[in-house]
N, C-alpha and C positions, 0 to 999 in steps of 0.2 A: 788619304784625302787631306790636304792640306788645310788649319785651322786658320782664319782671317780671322784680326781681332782689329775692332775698329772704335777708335779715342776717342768718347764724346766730352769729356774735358779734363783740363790738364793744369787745373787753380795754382797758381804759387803763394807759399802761404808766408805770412810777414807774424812778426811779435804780435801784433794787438789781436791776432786769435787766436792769441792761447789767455793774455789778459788785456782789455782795454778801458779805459774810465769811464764809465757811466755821467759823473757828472761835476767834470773838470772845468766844460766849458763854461760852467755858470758858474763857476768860482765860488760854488757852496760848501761850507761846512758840513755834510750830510751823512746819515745813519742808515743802514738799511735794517728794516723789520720785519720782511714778509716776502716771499714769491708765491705767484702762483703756481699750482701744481704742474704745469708745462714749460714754466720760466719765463713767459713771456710778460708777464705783470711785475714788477718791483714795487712795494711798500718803503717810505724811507720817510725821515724826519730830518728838515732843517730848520736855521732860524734864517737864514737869508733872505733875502726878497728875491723870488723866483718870477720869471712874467705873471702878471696879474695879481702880484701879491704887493702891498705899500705899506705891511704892518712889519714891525720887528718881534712879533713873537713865534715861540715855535708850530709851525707848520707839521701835518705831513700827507704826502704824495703818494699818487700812482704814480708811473712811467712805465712807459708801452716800451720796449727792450727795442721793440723789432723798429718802428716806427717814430720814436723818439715824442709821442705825445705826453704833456703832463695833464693828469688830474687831479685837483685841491679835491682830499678828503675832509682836513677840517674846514667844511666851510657850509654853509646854510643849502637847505633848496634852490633858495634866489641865485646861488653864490656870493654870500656874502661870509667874508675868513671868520674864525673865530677870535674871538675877543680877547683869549690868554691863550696859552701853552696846551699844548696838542701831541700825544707821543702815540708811540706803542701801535701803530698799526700794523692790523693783521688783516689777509687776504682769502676770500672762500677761492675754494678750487681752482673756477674760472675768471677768476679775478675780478667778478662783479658784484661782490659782498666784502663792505670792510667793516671793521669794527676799531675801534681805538678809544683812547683814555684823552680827555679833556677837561679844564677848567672854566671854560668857555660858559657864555652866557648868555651867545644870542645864535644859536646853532637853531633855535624854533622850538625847543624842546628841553627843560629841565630840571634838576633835583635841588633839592635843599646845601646840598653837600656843598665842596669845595671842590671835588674833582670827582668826574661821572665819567662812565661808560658810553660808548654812541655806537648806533651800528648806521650803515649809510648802503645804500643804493647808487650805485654808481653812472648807472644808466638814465634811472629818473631823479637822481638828488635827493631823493624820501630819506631824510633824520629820522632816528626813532633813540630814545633814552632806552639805555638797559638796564642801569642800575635803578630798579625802581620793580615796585610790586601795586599791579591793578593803576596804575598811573602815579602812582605817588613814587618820587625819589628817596634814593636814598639819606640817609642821615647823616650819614661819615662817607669818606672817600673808600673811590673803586678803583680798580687798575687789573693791570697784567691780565687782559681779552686775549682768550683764542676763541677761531671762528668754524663752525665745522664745515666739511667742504662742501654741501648747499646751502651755505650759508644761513642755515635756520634755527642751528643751537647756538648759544655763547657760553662759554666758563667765560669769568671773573672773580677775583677775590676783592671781597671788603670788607671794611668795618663797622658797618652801616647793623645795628639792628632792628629795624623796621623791616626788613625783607620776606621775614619768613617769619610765621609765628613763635614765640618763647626763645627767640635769640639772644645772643649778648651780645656785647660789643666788641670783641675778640675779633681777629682777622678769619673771617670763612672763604671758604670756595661756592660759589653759586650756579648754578647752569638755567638757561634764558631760553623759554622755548620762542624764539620771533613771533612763530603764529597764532600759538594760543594766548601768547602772555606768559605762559605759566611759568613760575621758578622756584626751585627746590635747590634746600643745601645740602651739597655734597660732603661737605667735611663732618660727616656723623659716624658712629657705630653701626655695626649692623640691627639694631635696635631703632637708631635714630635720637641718637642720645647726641647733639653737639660737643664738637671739640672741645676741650679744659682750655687750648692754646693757640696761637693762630697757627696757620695749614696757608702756605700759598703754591705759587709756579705749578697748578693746573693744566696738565693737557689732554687730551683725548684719540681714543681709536677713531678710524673714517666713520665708524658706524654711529658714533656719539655713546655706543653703549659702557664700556668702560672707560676710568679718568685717574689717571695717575699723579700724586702731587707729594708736598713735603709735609712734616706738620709739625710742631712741639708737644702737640695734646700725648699725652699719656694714657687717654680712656676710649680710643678707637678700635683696640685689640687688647684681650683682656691678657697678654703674657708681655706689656709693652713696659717693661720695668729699667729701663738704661737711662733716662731721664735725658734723652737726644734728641734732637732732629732725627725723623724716619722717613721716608718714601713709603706711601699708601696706592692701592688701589682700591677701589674701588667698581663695583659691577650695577649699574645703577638700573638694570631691569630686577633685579633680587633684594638690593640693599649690602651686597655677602663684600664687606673687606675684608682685607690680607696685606700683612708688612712687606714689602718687598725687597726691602735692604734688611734682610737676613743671611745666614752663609745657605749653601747648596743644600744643610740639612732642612735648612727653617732655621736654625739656632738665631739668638739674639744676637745682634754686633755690637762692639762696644766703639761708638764715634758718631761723626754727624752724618747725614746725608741729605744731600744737597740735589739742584737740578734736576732733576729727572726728565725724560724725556720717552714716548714708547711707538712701538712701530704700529703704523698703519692698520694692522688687521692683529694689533696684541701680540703677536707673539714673543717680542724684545720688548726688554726696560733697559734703560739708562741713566746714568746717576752717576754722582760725585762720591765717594764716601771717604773720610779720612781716618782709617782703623787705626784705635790706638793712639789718636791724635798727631798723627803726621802727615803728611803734605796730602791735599785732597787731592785721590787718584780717581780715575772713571769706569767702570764696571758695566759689563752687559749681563743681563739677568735674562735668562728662557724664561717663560711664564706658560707656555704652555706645548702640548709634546711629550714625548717620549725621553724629553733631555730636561723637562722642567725642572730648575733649582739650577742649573748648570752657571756658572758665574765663572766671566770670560774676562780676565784687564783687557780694557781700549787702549787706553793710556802708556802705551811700553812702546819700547824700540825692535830694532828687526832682532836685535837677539834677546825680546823680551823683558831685556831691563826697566825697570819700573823709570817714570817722568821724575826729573830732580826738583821738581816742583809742582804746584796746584793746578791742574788741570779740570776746566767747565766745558759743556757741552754746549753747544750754541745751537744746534740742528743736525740732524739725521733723511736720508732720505726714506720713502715710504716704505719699503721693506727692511729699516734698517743694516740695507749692507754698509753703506755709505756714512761715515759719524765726521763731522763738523767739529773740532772742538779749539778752545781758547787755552794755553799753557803758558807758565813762565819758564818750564823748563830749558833746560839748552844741550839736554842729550839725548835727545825722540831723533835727529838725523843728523847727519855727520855736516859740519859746515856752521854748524848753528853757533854763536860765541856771545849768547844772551839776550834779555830783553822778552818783551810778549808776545807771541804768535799766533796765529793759527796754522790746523795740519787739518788734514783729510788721511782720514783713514778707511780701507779698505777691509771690513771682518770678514770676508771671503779670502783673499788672497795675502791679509797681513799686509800688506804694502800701507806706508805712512808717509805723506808728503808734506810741507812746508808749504804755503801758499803766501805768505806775505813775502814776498822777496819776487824781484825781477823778470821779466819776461823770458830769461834762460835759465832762471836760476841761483841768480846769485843773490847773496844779503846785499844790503844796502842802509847803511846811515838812515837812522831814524831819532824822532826824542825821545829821551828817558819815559814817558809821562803818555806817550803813546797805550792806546788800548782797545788794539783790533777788535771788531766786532762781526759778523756775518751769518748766512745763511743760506741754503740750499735748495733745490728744487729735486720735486717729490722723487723724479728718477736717478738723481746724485749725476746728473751730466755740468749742470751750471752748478758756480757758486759766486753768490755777491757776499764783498766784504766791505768795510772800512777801514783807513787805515790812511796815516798823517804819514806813512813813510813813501819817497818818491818809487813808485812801483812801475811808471811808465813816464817815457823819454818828456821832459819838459815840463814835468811835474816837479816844480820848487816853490813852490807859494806856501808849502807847511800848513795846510789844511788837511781835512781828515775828506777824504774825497771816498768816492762808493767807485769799486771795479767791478768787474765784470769776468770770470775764469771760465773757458771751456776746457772743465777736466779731462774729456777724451783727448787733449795734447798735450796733457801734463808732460806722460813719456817720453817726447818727444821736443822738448819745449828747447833742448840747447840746440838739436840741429836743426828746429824753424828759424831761430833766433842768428844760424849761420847761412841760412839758405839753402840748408842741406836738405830738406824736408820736401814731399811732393805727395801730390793723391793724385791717379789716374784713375778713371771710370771710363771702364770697357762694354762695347757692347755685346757680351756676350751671356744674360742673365742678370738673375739677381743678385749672385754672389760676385762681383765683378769691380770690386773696389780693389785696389791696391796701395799700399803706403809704402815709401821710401825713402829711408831718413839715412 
């Protein structure tokens, strides 16, 4: 019996879907900070006057990917913008929770400080101060908010000691519960003994229950004797920390560590660490399993050679397959002949790709002084970056403009770019896609 297969469509695909600019047409200088968990939400910060904006400080936005709507995060219930400088936003899951760091002073709501924490409602405009305990602000400035994905914990680090009782003034990590109020510091011993040092770059599992971060303290783990920056965890239903930039035995390291980052449901950590004092490489750490201690370099090329330079993590997606990171290196992929980058790497399959370069592929003139920026969405399909270098056609104004990458045609990306490339959908089921490049 003869198989009929019938074409229900036959798309030809052009350059701008594999990267397209997010937000060229507005001629903004812009950062991106945040996606939501299905990519469809972007978090970014600029100073430009966007529609509805007529001040010149720094702002920052939603934008609806799909639909091209903006939303002013820093900005009042009423909408009215904030009064100074607005960064660092972050997005809950569904993109209807944000939280970000401002100086601002007429947001309806604030602290003593100079620069506070804000969490926002998107939907209804409800401001609410984080950095603060029982209504009172903090004392010193806050910063670097993550938001959990229902939007109803916050981490923030500050220096604020009013927050908690018998604080110092030392940089802590704090967690916000939205609904009760309630806030408790994270940056303790399993005792509850405060940091000696400040502890920042805070993130957390989906669950909120553990929080991974950096610290200088000395008295958080009683075997912590290298007098370094460490990466902590934290298990904040027990109180129970544990060093996590240690080697596979546990043993101590001797260098800093930096960034951290940890996967969705704990299993992966992530981090900077420069052993020895030489160029900060990137490290995946098991934490839990049958492989726990297992310590994996990110940071190498396909035949494992270590990055010729400093490499940071900017974002992982939720199960950590997928790692985001920023390098100066210029021998992670063949083609590369210097400058800062970002690459996506694959810890399933090893694969490492270069993302700031061209629609096919290729490097492109850039400024010295250039310093990509980016982040991912939770299943590593998208990724938004920044980046002043011209990444798409008619892009010369030398602005740091936000793009837009559909990873799934990384592979693929010199033969869309020659119009060799094609997807057929057949109707014969649900496995019935085919690609042709």
């Amino acid at each position: 019996m003869p198989l009929t297969l019938s074409v229900q469509s036959f798309p030809p695909f052009e350059a701008n879907d594999v990267i397209s600019s997010v937000t060229q047409a507005w001629g903004a200088n812009a950062y991106p900070t945040s996606m939501s968990a299905d990519g469809r939400y972007l978090a970014f910060r600029t100073s430009e006057a966007l529609p509805g904006d007529t001040d010149t400080v720094y702002d920052v936005y939603r934008v609806d990917l799909t639909t091209g709507a903006l939303v002013r995060i820093s900005a009042a219930a009423d909408g009215t913008g904030g009064n100074s400088n607005s960064t660092a936003a972050q997005l809950s899951a569904d993109g209807r929770y944000a939280v970000f760091v401002s100086g601002a002073t007429n947001l309806g709501t604030d602290g003593p400080a100079s620069q506070d924490v804000f969490w926002k409602d998107l939907e209804t405009g409800e401001v609410r101060l984080v950095s603060s305990a029982q209504w009172v602000g903090g004392n010193a400035a806050s910063s670097a908010p993550q938001i959990s994905p229902d939007g109803r914990y916050v981490l923030f680090e500050s220096a604020a000691s009013n927050l908690v009782p018998d604080d110092t003034e030392t940089i802590d990590i704090f967690l916000k519960d939205m609904v009760t109020n309630a806030i408790v510091r994270v940056s303790t011993s399993a005792t509850g003994v405060g940091g000696d040092d400040e502890s920042r770059h805070a993130h957390f599992t989906a669950d909120g229950r553990f929080v991974i971060f950096e610290s200088r303290a000395t008295n958080l783990v009683t075997e912590d004797t290298n007098g370094q920056r460490d990466i902590f965890l934290k298990d904040l239903a027990t109180g129970a920390i544990t060093r996590v930039s240690t080697d596979a035995n546990g043993g101590q390291l001797d260098g800093v560590g930096w960034e951290p980052r940890i996967s969705a449901d704990g299993h992966y950590a992530f981090f900077t660490h420069n052993q020895g004092g030489g160029t900060g490489q990137i490290y995946r750490k098991t934490l839990t399993g049958p492989n726990a201690g297992e310590l994996v370099p990110v940071s190498v090329n396909a035949d494992g050679q270590q990055g010729g330079g400093t490499s940071l993590v900017t974002s992982i997606s939720a199960d950590g397959r997928y790692v985001m990171f920023w390098s100066s290196a210029d021998n992670l992929v063949p083609g590369d002949t210097g400058g800062e980058d970002l690459f996506l790497k694959d810890m399933q399959t090893g694969d490492i790709t270069r993302l700031t370069v061209t629609a096919d592929g290729s490097e492109t003139a850039g400024p010295e002084d250039d310093h990509p920026w980016g982040t991912i969405s939770a299943d590593g399909r998208h990724v938004v970056l920044s980046s002043s270098f011209p990444l798409v056609p008619g892009d010369a104004d030398g602005r740091s403009d936000i793009f837009l990458i559909d990873t799934a045609y990384l592979p693929y990306r010199e033969a869309i770019s020659q119009g060799r490339y094609v997807e057929a959908t057949l109707a014969v089921g649900a496995a019935s896609q085919v690609r042709i490049a």
